[in-house]
C-alpha positions in Angstrom: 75.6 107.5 138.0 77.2 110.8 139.0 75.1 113.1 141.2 74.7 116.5 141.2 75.1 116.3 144.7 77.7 113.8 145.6 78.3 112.4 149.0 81.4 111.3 151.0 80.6 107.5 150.5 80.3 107.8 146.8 83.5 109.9 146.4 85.7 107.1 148.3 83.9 104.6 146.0 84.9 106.7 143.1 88.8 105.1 142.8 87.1 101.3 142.6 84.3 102.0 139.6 83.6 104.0 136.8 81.1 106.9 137.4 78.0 107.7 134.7 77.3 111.1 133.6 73.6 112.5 134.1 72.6 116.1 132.8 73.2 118.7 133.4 76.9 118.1 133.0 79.0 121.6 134.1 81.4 123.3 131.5 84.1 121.0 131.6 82.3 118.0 131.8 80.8 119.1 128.3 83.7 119.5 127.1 85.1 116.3 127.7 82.3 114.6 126.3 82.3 116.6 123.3 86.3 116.1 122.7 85.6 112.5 123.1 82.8 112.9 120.9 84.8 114.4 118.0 87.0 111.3 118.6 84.6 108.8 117.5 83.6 110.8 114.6 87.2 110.9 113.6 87.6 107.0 114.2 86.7 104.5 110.5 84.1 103.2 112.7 81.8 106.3 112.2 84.1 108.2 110.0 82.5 106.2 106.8 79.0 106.5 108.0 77.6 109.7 107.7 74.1 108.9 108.9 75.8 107.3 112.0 78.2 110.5 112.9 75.0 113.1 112.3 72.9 110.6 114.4 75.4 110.4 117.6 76.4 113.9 117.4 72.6 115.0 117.3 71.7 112.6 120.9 74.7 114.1 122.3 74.3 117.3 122.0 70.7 117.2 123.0 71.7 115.2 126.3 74.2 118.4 126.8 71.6 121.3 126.2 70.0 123.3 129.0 66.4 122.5 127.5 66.9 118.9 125.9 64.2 117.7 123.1 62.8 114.6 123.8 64.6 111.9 122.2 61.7 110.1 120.6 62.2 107.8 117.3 59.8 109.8 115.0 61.4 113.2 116.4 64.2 111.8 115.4 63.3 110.9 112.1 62.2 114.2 111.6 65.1 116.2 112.9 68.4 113.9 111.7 67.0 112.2 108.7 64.0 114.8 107.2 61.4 112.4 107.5 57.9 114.2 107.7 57.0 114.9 111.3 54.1 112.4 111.0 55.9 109.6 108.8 55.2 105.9 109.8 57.9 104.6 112.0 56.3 101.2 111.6 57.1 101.3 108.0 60.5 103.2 107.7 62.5 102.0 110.4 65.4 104.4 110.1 66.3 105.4 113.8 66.0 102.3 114.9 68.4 100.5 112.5 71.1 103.6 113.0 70.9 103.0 116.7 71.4 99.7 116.5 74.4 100.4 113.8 76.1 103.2 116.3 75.4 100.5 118.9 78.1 97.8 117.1 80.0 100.5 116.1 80.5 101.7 119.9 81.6 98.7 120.8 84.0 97.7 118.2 85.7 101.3 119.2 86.0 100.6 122.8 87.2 96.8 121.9 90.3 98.4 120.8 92.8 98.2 123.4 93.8 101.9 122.6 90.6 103.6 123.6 89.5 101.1 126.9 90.6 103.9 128.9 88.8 107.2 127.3 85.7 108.6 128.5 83.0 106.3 127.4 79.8 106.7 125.3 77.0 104.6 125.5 73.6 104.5 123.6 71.6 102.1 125.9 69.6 99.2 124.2 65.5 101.0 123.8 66.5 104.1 124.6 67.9 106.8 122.1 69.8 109.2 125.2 73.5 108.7 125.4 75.2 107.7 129.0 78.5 109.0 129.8 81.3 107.0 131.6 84.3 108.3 133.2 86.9 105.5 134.1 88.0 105.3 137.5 91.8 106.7 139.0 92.7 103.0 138.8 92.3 103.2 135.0 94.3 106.3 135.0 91.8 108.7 133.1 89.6 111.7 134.3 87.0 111.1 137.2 84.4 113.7 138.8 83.8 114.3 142.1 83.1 116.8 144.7 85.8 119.2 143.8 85.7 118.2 139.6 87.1 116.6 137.5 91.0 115.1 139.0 93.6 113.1 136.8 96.5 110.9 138.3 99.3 112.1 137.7 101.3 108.4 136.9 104.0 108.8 139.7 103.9 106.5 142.2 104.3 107.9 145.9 103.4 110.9 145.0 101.6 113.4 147.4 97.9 113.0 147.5 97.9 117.0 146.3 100.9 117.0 143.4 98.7 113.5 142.3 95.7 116.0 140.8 94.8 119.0 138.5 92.8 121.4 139.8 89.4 121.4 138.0 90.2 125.2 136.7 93.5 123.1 134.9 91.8 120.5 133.5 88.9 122.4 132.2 91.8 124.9 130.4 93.9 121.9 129.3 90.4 120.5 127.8 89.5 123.2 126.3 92.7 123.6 124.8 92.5 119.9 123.5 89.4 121.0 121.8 90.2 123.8 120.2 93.6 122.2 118.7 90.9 118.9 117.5 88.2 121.7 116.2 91.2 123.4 114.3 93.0 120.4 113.2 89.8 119.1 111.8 89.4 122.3 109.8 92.5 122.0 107.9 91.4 118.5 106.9 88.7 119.2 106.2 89.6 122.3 103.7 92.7 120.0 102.4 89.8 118.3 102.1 89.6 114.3 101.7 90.6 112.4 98.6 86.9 111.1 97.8 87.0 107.6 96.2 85.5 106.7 92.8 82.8 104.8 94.8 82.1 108.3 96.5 82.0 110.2 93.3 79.8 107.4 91.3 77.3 107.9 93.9 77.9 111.5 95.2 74.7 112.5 92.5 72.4 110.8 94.2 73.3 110.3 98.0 73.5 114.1 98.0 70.1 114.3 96.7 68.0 116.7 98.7 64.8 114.8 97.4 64.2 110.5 98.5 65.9 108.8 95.5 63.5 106.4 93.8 64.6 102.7 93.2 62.8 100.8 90.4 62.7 97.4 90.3 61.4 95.5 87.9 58.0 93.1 87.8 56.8 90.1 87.2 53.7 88.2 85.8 52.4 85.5 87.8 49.7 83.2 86.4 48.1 80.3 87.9 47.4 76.8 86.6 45.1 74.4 86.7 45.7 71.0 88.4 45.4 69.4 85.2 48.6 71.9 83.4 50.6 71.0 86.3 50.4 67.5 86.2 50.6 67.8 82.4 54.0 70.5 82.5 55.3 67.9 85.6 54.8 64.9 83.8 56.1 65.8 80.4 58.9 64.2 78.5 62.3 66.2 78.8 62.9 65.8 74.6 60.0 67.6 74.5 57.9 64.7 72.1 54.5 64.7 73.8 51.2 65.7 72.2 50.2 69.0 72.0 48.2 70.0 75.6 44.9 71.5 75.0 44.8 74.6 77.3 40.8 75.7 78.2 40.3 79.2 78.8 39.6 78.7 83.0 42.4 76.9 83.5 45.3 79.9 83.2 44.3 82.9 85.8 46.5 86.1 85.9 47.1 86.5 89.2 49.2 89.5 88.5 52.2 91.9 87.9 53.4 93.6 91.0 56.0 90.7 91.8 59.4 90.8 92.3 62.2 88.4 92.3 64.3 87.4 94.9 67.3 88.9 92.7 65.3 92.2 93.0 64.8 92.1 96.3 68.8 91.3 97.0 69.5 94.1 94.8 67.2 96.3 97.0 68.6 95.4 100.3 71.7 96.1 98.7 70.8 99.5 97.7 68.5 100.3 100.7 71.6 99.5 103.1 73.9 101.9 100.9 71.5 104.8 100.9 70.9 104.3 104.5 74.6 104.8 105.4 74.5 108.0 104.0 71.3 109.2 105.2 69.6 109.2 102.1 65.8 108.8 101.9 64.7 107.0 99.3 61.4 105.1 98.0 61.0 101.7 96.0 58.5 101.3 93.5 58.3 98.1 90.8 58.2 99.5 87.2 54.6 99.4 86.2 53.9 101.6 89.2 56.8 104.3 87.9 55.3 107.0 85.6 57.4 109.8 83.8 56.9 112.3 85.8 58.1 110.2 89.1 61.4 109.8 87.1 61.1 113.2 86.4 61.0 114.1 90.5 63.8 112.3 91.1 67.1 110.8 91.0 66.6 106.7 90.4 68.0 103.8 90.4 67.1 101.3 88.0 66.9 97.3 88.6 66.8 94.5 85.7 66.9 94.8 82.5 64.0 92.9 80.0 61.6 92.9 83.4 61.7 96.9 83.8 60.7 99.0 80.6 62.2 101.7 82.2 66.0 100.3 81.7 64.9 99.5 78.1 63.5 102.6 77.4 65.4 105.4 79.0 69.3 102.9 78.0 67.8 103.0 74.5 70.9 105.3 73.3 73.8 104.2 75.4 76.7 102.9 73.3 75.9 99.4 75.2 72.2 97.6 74.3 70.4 94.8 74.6 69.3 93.1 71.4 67.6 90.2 70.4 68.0 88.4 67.4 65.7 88.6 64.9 65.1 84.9 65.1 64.7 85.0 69.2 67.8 82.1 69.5 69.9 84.7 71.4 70.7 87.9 73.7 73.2 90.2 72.2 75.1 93.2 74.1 75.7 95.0 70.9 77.8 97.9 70.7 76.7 100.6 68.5 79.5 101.7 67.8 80.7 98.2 66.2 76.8 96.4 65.3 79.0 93.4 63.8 80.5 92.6 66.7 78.3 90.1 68.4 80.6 87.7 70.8 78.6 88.9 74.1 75.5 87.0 73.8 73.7 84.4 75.8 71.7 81.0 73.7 68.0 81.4 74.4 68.2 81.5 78.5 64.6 81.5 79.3 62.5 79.6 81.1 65.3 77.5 82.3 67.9 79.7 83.0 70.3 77.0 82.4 73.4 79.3 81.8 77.3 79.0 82.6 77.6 82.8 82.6 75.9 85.5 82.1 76.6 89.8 81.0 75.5 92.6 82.4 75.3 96.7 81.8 75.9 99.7 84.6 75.3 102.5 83.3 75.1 106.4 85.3 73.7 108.6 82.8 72.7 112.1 83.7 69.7 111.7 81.4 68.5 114.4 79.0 65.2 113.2 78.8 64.3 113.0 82.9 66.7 116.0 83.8 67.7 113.5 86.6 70.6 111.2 87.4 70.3 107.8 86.9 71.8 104.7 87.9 70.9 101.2 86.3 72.0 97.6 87.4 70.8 95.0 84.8 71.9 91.9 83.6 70.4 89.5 80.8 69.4 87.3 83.7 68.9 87.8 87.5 72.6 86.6 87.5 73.5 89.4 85.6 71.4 92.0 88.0 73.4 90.0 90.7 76.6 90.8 89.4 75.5 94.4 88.6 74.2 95.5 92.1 77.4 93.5 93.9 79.5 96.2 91.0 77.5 98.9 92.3 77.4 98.4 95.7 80.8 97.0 96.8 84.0 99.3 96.8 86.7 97.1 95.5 84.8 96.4 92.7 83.4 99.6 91.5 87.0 101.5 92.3 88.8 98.5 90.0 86.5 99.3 87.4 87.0 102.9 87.2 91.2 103.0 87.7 91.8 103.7 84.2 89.0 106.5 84.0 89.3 109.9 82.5 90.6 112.8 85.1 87.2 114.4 84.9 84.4 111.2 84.5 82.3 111.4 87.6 81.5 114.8 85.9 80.0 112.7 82.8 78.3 109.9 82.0 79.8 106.4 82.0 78.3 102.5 80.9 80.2 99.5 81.8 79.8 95.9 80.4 80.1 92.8 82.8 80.1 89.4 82.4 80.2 86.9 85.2 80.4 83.1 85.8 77.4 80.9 87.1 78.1 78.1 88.9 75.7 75.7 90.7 72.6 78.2 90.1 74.9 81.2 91.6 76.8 84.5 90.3 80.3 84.9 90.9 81.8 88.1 91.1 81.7 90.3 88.1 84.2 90.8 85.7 84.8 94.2 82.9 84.8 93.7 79.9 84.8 97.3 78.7 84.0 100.7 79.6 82.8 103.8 77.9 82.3 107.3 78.8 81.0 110.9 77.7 
């Protein structure tokens, strides 16, 4: 580690190893580590993550301020991600899953063979403060010492004196390095970058100053008795057996508040997403959402005939589900054309014995809420799949909107999917139409 007060040894040992950076760091230290810190931000690896970018450049620029915070998870929380200054860390494990993400994203940077020689950034493994390594002369890049920071100059034989920059040089070229970065990254930034549709789709509600709420749908659960077990386990496949008496103790509710696993894909899917942009957000299953919680809040909407929500607030779209009159099939209908009925699935419950399987997503700025919202439902969980891996996966979601008007992401939009199941899986989904207003 560098020293504030380095001696004689350490200086001649400075040529064979890497030095670390400890605060306080003088002027053009700083400004070195902030150059290189404007580096990473500009690299993919944290240039598509905003939580990660506002994450590193906060721990770095308290590990360069005269009177550092403590860098403490739930202070953390609190002053990157607006969590409450008392929120439960135990439960919302944000700063520790970012560090961990700037963690594999460090090191896939300085993998590259490209930037194995820049000043290095480290976020050590339990602890949230940044080290800073300078490579040694050897590895031709800046080092400091006694006298500040030196630089070979890449001529071999050269005198020991026309070999270095005087730290007064270096800090000026440095300087002047940042300023042409902070300047260039100005102009790009009021040419301003080409945001994709999967930006716009979900620039609503990642840019929501208020946690978006997810709602998933629910499930009832209901035990039986021995006897039913054996009875449902035992019965003939044609379906010819005697009709089973059922006694009144032998069917308990054991309750609602269940989700599937295809629910609780779709919100790891969507948790991961909002978490990369620093998005706070809450889950809640349907019979737990009330009006005026959809009222507070942008929302995301999971599943279709297991949240009310979906069918209640997607009542209007163009796209609905609809039931037959004589319960034999699922219909996507189309309002537009009611006789068209070729998107349909043959009675799928209980068995769920399909061979594919459609889908609605659907981004509605509703009238009723005053709130965006996003749903993701199919007619079975291999629909939902198929509708969260739309939502959620770039390639997908920017090949379904190529053909979009000019202005959509300023409207609403529904899109109908259908998807192959093979072997008790969802394959990717597929459009089958689009609408938007």
């Amino acid at each position: 580690m560098i020293s504030n007060r380095p001696v004689l040894d350490e200086r001649e040992r400075s040529a064979q190893r890497p030095l670390r950076g400890i605060p306080p760091f003088d002027g053009d230290q700083q400004a070195a580590i902030r150059l290189q810190a404007r580096r990473l931000a500009e690299n993919p690896a944290f240039r598509t993550s905003k939580r990660c970018r506002l994450f590193l450049e906060h721990v770095i620029e308290q590990s360069l301020a005269e009177s550092p915070e403590p860098l403490k998870e739930r202070v953390l929380g609190n002053k990157v991600f607006g969590r409450e200054p008392s929120y439960d860390t135990a439960a919302d494990p944000v700063v520790r899953v970012t560090a961990g993400e700037i963690r594999r994203r460090l090191g896939q940077y300085y993998a590259e063979p490209a930037h194995q020689h820049e000043l290095r950034v480290d976020l050590p493994a339990g602890s949230y403060t940044p080290t800073f390594t300078w490579p040694s002369v050897h590895e031709k890049d800046a080092t400091f010492g006694e006298e500040g920071p030196q630089r070979t100059s890449g001529i071999a034989g050269a005198p020991a004196g026309a070999r270095q920059l005087s730290g007064r040089v270096f800090g000026l070229a440095l300087a002047c390095l940042a300023v042409i970065a902070l300047v260039g990254t100005m102009l790009a930034s009021s040419a301003g970058r080409k945001d994709t549709a999967f930006d716009l789709f979900w620039a609503p509600l990642v840019q929501s100053k208020v946690p978006v709420l997810v709602c998933t749908g629910s499930n009832d659960l209901y035990e039986l008795s021995e006897r039913l077990r054996n009875a449902v386990d035992t019965a003939s496949p044609a379906g010819d057996t005697a009709a089973l008496t059922i006694l009144p103790d032998e069917v308990q509710r054991v309750g609602a508040r269940y989700v599937s696993v295809t629910d609780a894909v779709a919100i790891a899917r969507l948790a991961a997403l909002l978490h990369e942009h620093g998005t706070p957000y809450h889950v809640r299953e349907n019979r737990a959402t009330s009006f005026a919680d959809l009222r507070a809040s942008p929302t995301i909407l999971v599943g279709m005939f297991s949240n009310a929500w979906t069918l209640e607030l997607g009542s209007e779209f163009r796209y609905v589900p609809f039931p037959t009159p004589d319960g034999e099939r699922i219909v996507i209908q189309d309002r537009q054309q009611p006789e068209r009925a070729d998107w349909y699935l043959q009675r799928p419950w209980p068995a769920l014995n399909v061979t594919h399987d459609y889908a609605l997503v659907s981004r509605v700025l509703d009238r009723v809420t005053g709130n965006m919202v996003v749903m993701g439902a199919g007619i079975t969980p291999f629909g939902t799949t198929a509708a969260l891996e739309l939502l959620t996966s770039p390639q997908y979601l920017e090949r379904a909107l190529a053909d979009a008007p000019r202005d959509w992401a300023e409207g609403n939009l529904q899109i109908v999917l259908k998807t192959r199941v093979i072997d008790g899986a969802a394959g990717p989904p597929r459009v089958l139409a689009t609408h938007f207003w």
